[in-house]
PyMOL CGO cylinders between C-alpha atoms (Angstrom):
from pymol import cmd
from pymol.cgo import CYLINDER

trace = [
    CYLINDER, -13.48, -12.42, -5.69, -11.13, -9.49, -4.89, 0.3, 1, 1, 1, 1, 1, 1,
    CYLINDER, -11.13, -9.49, -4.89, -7.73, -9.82, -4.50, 0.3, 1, 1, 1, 1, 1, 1,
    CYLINDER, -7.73, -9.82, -4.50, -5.47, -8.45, -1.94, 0.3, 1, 1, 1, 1, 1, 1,
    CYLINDER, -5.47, -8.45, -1.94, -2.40, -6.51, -3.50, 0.3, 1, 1, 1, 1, 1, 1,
    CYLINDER, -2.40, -6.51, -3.50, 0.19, -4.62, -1.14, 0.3, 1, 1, 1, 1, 1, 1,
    CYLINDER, 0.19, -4.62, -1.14, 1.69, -1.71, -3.19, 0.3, 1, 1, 1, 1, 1, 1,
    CYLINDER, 1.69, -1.71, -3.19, 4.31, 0.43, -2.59, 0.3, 1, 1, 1, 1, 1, 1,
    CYLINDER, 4.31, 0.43, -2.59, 7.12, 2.60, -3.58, 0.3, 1, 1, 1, 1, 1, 1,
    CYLINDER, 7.12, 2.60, -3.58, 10.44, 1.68, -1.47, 0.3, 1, 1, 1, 1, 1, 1,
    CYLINDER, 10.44, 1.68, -1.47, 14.31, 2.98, -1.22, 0.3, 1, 1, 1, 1, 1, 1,
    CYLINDER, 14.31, 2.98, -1.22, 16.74, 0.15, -2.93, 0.3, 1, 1, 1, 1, 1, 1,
    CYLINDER, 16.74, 0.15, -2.93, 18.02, -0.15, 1.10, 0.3, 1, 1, 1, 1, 1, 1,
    CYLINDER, 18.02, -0.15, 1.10, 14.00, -1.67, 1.96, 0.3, 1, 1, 1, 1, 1, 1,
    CYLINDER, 14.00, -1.67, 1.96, 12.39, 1.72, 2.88, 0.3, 1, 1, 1, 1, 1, 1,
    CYLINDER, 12.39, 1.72, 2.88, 8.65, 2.97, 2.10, 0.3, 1, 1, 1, 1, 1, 1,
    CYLINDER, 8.65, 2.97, 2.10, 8.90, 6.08, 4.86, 0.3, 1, 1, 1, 1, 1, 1,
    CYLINDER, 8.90, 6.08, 4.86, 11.98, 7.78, 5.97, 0.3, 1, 1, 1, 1, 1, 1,
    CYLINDER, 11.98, 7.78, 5.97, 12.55, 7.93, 9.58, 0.3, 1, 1, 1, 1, 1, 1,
    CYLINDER, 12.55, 7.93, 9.58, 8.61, 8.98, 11.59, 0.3, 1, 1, 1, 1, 1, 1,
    CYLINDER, 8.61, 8.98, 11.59, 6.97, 7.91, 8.56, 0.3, 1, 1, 1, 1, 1, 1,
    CYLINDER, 6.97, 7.91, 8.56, 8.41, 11.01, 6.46, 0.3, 1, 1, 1, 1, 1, 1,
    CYLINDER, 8.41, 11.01, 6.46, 7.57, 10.75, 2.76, 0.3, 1, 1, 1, 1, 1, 1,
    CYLINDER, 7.57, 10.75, 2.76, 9.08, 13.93, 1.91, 0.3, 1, 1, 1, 1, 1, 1,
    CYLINDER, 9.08, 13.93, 1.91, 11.64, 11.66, 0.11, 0.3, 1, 1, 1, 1, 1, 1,
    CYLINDER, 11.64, 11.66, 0.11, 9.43, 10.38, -2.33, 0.3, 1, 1, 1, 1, 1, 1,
    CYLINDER, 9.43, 10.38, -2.33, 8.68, 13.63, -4.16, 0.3, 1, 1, 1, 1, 1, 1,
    CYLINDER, 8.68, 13.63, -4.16, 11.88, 13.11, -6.46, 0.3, 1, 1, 1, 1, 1, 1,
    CYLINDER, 11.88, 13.11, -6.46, 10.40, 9.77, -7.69, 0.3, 1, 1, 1, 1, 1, 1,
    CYLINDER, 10.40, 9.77, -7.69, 7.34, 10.97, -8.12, 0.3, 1, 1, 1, 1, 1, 1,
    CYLINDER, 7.34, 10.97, -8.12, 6.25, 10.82, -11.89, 0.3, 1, 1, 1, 1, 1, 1,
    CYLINDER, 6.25, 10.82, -11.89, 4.67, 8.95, -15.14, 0.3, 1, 1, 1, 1, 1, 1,
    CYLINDER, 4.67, 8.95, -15.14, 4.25, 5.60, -13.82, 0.3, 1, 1, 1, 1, 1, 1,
    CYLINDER, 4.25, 5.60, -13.82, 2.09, 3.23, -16.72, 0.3, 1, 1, 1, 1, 1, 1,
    CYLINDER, 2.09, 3.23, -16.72, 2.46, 0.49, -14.48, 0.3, 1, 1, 1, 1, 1, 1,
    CYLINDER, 2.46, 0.49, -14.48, 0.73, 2.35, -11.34, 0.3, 1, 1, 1, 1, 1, 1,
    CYLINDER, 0.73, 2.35, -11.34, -1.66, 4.34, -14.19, 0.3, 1, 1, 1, 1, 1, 1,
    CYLINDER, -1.66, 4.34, -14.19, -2.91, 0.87, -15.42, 0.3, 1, 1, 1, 1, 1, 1,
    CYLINDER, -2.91, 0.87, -15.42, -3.26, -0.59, -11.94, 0.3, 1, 1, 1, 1, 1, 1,
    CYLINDER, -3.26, -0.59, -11.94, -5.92, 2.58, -10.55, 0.3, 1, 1, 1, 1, 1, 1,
    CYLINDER, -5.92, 2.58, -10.55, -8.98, 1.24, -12.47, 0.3, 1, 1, 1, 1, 1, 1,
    CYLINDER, -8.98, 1.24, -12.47, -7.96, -2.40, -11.12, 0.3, 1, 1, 1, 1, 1, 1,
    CYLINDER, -7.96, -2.40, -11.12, -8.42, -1.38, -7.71, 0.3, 1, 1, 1, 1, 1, 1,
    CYLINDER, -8.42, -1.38, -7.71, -12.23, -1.18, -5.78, 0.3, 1, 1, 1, 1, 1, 1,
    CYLINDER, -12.23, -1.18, -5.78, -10.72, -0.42, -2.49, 0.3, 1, 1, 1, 1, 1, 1,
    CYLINDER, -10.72, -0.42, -2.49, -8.13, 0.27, -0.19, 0.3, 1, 1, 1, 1, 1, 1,
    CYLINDER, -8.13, 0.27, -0.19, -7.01, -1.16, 3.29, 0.3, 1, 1, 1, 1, 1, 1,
    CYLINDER, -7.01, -1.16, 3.29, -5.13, 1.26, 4.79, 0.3, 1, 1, 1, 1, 1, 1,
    CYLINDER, -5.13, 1.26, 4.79, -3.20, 1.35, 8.29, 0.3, 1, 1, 1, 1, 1, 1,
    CYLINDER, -3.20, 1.35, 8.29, -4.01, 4.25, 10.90, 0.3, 1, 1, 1, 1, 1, 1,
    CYLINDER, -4.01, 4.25, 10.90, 0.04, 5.23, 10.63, 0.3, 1, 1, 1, 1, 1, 1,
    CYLINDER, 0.04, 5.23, 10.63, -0.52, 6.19, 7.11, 0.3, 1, 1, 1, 1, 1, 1,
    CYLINDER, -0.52, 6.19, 7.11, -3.99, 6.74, 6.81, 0.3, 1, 1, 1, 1, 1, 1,
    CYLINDER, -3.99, 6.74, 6.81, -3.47, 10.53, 9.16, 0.3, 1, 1, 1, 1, 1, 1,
    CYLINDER, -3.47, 10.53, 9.16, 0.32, 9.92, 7.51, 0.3, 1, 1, 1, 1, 1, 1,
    CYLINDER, 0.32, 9.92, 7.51, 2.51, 12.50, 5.26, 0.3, 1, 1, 1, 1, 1, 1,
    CYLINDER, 2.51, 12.50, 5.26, 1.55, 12.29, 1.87, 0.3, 1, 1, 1, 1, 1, 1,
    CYLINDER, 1.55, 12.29, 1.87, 3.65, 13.44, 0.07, 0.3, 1, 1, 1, 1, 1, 1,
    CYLINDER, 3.65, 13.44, 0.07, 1.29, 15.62, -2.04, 0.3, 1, 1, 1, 1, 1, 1,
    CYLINDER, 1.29, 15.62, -2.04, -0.16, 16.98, 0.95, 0.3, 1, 1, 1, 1, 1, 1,
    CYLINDER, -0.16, 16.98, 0.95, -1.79, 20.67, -0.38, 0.3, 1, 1, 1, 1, 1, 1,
    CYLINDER, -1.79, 20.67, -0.38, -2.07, 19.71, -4.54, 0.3, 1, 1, 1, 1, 1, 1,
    CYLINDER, -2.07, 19.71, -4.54, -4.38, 18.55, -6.94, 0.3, 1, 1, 1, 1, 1, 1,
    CYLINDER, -4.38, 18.55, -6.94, -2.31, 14.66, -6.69, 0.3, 1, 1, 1, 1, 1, 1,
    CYLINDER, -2.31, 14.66, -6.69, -3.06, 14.31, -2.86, 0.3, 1, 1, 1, 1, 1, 1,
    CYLINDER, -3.06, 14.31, -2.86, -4.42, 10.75, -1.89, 0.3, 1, 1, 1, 1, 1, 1,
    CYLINDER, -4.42, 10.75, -1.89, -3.34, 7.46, -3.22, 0.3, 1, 1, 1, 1, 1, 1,
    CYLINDER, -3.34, 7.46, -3.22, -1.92, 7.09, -6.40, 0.3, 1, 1, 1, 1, 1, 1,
    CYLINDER, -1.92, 7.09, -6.40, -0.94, 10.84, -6.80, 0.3, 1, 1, 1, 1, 1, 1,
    CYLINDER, -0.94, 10.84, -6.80, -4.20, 11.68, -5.98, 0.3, 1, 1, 1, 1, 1, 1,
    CYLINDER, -4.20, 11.68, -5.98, -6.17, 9.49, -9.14, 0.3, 1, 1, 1, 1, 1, 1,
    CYLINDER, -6.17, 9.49, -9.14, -7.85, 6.74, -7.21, 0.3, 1, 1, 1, 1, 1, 1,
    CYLINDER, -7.85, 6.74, -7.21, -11.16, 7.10, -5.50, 0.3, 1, 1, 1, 1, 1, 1,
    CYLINDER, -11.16, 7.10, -5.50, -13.50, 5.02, -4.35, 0.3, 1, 1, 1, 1, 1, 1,
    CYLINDER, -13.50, 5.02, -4.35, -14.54, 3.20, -0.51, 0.3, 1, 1, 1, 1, 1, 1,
    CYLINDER, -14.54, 3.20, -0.51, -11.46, 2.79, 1.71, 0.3, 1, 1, 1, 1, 1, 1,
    CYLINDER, -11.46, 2.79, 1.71, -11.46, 0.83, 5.15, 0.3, 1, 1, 1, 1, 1, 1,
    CYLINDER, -11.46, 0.83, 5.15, -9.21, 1.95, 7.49, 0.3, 1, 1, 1, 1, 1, 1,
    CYLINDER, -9.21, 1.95, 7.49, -7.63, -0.42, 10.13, 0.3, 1, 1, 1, 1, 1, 1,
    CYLINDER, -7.63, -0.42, 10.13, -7.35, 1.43, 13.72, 0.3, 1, 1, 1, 1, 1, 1,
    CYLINDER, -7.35, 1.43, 13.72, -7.79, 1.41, 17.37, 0.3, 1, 1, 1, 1, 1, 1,
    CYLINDER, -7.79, 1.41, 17.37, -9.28, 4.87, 17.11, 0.3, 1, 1, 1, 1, 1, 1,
    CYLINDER, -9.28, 4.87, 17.11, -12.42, 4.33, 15.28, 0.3, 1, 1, 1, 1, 1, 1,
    CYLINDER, -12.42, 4.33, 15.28, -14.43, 6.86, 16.81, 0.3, 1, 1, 1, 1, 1, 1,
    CYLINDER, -14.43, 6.86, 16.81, -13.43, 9.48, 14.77, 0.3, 1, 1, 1, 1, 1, 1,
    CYLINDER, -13.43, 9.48, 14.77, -15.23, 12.00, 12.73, 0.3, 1, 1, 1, 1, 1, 1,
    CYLINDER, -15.23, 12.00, 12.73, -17.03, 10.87, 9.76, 0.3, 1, 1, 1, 1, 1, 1,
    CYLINDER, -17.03, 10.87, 9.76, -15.34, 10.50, 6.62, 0.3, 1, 1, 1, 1, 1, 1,
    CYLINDER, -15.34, 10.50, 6.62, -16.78, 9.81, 3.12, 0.3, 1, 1, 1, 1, 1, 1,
    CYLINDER, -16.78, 9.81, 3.12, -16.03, 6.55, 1.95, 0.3, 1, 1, 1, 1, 1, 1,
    CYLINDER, -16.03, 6.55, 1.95, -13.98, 5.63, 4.68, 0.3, 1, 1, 1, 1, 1, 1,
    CYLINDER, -13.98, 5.63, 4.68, -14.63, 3.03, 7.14, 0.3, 1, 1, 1, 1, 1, 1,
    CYLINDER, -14.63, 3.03, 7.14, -12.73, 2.73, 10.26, 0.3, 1, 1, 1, 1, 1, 1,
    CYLINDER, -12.73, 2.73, 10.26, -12.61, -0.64, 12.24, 0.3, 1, 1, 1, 1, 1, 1,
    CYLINDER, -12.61, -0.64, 12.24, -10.73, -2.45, 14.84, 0.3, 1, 1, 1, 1, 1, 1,
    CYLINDER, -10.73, -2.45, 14.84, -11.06, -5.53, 13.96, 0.3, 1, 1, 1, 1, 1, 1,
    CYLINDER, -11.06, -5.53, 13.96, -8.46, -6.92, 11.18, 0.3, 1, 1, 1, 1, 1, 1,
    CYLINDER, -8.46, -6.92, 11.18, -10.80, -10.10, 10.06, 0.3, 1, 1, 1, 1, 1, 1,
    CYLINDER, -10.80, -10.10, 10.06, -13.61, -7.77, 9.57, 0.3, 1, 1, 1, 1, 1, 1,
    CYLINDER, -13.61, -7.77, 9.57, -11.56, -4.44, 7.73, 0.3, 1, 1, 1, 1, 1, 1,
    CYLINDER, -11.56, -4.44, 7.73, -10.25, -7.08, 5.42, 0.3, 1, 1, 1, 1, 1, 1,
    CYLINDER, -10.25, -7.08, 5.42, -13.62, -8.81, 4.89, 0.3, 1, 1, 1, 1, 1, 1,
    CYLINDER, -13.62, -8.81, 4.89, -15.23, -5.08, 4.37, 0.3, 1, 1, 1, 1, 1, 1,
    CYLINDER, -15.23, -5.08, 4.37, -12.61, -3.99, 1.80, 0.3, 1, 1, 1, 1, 1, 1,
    CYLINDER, -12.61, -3.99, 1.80, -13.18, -7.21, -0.28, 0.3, 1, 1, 1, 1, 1, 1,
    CYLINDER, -13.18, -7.21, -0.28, -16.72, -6.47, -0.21, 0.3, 1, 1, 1, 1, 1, 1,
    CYLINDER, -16.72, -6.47, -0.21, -16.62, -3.14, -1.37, 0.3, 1, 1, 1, 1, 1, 1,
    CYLINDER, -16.62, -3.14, -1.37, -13.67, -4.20, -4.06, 0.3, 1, 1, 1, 1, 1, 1,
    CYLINDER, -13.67, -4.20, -4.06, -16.23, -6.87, -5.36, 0.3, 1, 1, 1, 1, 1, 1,
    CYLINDER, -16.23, -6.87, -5.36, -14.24, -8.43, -8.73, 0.3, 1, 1, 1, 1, 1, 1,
    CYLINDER, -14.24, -8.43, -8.73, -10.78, -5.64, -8.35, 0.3, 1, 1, 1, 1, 1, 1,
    CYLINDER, -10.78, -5.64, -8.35, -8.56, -5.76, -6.29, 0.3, 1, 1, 1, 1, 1, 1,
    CYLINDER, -8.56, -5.76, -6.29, -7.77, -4.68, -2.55, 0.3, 1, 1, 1, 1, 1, 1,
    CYLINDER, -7.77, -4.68, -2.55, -5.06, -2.07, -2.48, 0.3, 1, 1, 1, 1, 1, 1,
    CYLINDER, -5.06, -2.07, -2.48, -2.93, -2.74, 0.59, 0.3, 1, 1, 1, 1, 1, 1,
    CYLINDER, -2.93, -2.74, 0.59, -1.27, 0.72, 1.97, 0.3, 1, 1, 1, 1, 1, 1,
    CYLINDER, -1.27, 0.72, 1.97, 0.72, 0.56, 5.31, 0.3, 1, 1, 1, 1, 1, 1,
    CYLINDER, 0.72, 0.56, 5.31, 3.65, -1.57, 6.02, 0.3, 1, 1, 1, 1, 1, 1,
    CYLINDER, 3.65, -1.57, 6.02, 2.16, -2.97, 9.03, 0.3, 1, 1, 1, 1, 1, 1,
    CYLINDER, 2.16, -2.97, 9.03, -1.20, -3.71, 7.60, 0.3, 1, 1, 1, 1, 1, 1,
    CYLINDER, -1.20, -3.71, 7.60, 0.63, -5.74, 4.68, 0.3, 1, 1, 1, 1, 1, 1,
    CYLINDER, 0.63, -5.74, 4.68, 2.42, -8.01, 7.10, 0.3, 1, 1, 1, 1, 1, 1,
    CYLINDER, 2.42, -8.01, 7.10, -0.99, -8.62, 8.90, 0.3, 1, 1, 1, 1, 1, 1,
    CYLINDER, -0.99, -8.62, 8.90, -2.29, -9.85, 5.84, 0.3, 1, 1, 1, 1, 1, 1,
    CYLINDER, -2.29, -9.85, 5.84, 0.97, -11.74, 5.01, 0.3, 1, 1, 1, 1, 1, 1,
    CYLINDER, 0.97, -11.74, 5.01, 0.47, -13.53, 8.48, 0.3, 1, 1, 1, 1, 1, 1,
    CYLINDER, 0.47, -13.53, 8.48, -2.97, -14.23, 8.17, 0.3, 1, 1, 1, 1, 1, 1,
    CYLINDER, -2.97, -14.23, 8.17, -2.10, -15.74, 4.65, 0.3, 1, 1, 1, 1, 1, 1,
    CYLINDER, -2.10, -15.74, 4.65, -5.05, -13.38, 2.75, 0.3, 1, 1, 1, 1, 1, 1,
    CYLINDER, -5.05, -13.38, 2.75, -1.84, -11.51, 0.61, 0.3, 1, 1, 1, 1, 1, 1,
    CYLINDER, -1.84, -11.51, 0.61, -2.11, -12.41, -2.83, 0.3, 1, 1, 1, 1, 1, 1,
    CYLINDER, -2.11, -12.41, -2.83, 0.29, -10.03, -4.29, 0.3, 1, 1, 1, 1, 1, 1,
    CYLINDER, 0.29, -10.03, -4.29, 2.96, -7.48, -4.09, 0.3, 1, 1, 1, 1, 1, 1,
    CYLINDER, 2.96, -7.48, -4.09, 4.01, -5.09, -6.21, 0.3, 1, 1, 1, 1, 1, 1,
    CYLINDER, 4.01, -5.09, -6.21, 6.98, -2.67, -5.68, 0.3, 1, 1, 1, 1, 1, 1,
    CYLINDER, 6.98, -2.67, -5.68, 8.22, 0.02, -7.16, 0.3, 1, 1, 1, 1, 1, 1,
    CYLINDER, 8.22, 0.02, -7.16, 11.87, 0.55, -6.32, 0.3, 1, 1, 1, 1, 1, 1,
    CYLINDER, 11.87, 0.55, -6.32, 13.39, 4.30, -6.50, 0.3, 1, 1, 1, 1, 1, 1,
    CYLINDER, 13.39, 4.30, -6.50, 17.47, 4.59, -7.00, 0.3, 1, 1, 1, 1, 1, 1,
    CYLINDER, 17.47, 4.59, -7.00, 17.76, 6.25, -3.33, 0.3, 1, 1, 1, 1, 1, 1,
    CYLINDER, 17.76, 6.25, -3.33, 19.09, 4.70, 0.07, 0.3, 1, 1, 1, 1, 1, 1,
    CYLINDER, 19.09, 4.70, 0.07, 17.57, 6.48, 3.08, 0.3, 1, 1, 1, 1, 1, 1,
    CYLINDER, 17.57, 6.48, 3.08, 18.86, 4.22, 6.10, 0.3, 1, 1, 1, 1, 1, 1,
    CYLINDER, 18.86, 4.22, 6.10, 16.50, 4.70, 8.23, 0.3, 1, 1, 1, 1, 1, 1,
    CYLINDER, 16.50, 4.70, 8.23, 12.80, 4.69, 8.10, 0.3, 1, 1, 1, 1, 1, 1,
    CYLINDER, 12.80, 4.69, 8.10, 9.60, 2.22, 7.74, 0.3, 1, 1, 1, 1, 1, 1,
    CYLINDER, 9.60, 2.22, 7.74, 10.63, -0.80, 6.24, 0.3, 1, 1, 1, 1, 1, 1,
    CYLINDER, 10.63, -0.80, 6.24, 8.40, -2.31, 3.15, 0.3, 1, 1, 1, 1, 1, 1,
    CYLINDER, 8.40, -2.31, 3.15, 7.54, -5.62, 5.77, 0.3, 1, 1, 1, 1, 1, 1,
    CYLINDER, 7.54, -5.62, 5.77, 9.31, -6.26, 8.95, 0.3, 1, 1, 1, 1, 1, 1,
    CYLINDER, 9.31, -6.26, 8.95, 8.40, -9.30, 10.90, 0.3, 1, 1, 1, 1, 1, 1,
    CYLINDER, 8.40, -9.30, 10.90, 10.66, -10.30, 13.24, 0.3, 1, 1, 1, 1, 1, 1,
    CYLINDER, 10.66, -10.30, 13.24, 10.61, -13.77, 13.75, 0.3, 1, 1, 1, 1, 1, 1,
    CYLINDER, 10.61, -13.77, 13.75, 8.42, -14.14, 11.02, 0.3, 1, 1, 1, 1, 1, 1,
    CYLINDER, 8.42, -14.14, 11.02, 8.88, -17.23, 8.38, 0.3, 1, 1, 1, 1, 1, 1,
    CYLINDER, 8.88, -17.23, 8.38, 9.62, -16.95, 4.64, 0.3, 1, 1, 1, 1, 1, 1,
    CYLINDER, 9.62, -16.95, 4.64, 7.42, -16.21, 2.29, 0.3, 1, 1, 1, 1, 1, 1,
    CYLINDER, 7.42, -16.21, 2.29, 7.86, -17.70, -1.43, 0.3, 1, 1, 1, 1, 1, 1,
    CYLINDER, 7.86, -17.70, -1.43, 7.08, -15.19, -4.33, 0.3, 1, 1, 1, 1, 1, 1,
    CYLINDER, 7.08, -15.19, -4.33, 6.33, -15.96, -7.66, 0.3, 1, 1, 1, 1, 1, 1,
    CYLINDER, 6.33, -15.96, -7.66, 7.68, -13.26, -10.25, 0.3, 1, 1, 1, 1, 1, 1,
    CYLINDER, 7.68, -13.26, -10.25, 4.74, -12.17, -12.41, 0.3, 1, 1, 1, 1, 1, 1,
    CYLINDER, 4.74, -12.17, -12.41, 6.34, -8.88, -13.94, 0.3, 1, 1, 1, 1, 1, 1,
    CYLINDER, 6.34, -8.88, -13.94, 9.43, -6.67, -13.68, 0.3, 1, 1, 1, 1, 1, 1,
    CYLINDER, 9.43, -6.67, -13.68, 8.98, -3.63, -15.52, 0.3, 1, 1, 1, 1, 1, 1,
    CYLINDER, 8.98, -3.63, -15.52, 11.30, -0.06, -15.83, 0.3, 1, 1, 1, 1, 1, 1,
    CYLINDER, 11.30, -0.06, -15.83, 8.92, 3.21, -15.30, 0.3, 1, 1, 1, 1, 1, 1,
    CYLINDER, 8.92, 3.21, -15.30, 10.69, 6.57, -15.85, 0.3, 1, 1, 1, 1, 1, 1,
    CYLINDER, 10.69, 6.57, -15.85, 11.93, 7.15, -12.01, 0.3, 1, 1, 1, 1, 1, 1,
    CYLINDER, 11.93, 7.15, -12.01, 11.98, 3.42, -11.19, 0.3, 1, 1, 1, 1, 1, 1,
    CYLINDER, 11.98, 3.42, -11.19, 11.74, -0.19, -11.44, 0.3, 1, 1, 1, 1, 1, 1,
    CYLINDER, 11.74, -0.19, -11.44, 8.47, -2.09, -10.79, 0.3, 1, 1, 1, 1, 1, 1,
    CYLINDER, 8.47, -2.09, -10.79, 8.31, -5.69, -9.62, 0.3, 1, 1, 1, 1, 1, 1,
    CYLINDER, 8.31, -5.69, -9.62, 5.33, -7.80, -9.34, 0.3, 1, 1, 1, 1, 1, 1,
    CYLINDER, 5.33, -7.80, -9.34, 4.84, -11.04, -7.37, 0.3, 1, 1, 1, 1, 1, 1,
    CYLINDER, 4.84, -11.04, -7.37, 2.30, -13.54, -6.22, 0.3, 1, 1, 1, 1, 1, 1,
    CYLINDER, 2.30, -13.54, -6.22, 2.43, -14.85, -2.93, 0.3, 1, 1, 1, 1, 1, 1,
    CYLINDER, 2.43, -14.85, -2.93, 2.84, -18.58, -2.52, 0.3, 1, 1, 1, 1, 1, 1,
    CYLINDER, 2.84, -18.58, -2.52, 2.97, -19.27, 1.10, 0.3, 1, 1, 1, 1, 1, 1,
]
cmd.load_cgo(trace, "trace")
C-alpha cells in the first residue's frame, strides 16, 4: 500500500515559498541532490495543492520544470475548489480531500504518494494519513513566506528520525510520523 511522504525544500528560518508563494529563492539551492535522485523512481504519484499546483516553479521555461527539477512523471491529483478546469494529462483535479488522497494512493499502487503544498501536508497530518516527511534544508533565512506546516492550534506531532543526510547545497532529514 502506498505511502504518503510530504517533501520539501525549506529556509533554516521554516520557509518552503518566500512571501506570495515566490520560489525564485530556491534557484541557488538548486542542484545534485542523490537523496531527491533516489527518491523519483519511489514515487507513483503526487498530491498537490491548487496554491502550488498553478504556483512559481522555479524552473518555469527549462528542460527541469515540474517536480523534482523536472525528472518525475507520472498521474498527479490535484486538490482544489476549482476543478472545472481544462483538461490536463495525468492530472486529476478534485474537491474532495478523502477522495484526492484515496485517488493518489490508487494510482501510486506499492510507491509512495509525494505530498507537494504546505497546506495539503497539514491536511494529511490532521487527518493522520502522513507517513513521512522529508526535508531538505538550504543555508538561507527568508523571513517571510509559506511556512513548511502551520497549524495553529494544532497538537504535536512525534517524528521518528529515519535519515539525516548532507547533499551538495543542503541537508536532508527524513522522519516517520508517529502520531
Amino acid at each position: 500500500m502506498a505511502r504518503m511522504l510530504y517533501s520539501a525544500t525549506m529556509s533554516l528560518d521554516g520557509f518552503i515559498a518566500g512571501p506570495g508563494g515566490d520560489m525564485s529563492w530556491l534557484t541557488d539551492y538548486l542542484g545534485p541532490n542523490p537523496v531527491a535522485d533516489e527518491l523519483v523512481p519511489r514515487i507513483g504519484a503526487l498530491l498537490i495543492g491548487h496554491r502550488t499546483f498553478t504556483g512559481d516553479d522555479p524552473n518555469r521555461g527549462t528542460d527541469a520544470e515540474g517536480a523534482f527539477g523536472g525528472t518525475w512523471s507520472g498521474p498527479q491529483v490535484v486538490l482544489t475548489h476549482a476543478t472545472d478546469r481544462p483538461a490536463v494529462p495525468d492530472v486529476t483535479f478534485l474537491d474532495d480531500f478523502d477522495a484526492a488522497v484515496a485517488a493518489a494512493k490508487a494510482a501510486a499502487g506499492e510507491r509512495y504518494v509525494n505530498i507537494l503544498g504546505a497546506d495539503v501536508a497539514r491536511q494529511c497530518l490532521q487527518a493522520g494519513v502522513l507517513d513521512e516527511i522529508l526535508v531538505f534544508v538550504a543555508p538561507v533565512l527568508l523571513g517571510d513566506g509559506v511556512r513548511l506546516l502551520d497549524w495553529p492550534g494544532g497538537t504535536t506531532a512525534r517524528l521518528e528520525r529515519l535519515s539525516v543526510s548532507e547533499v551538495p547545497l543542503a541537508v536532508g532529514l527524513w522522519f516517520r510520523v508517529l502520531s
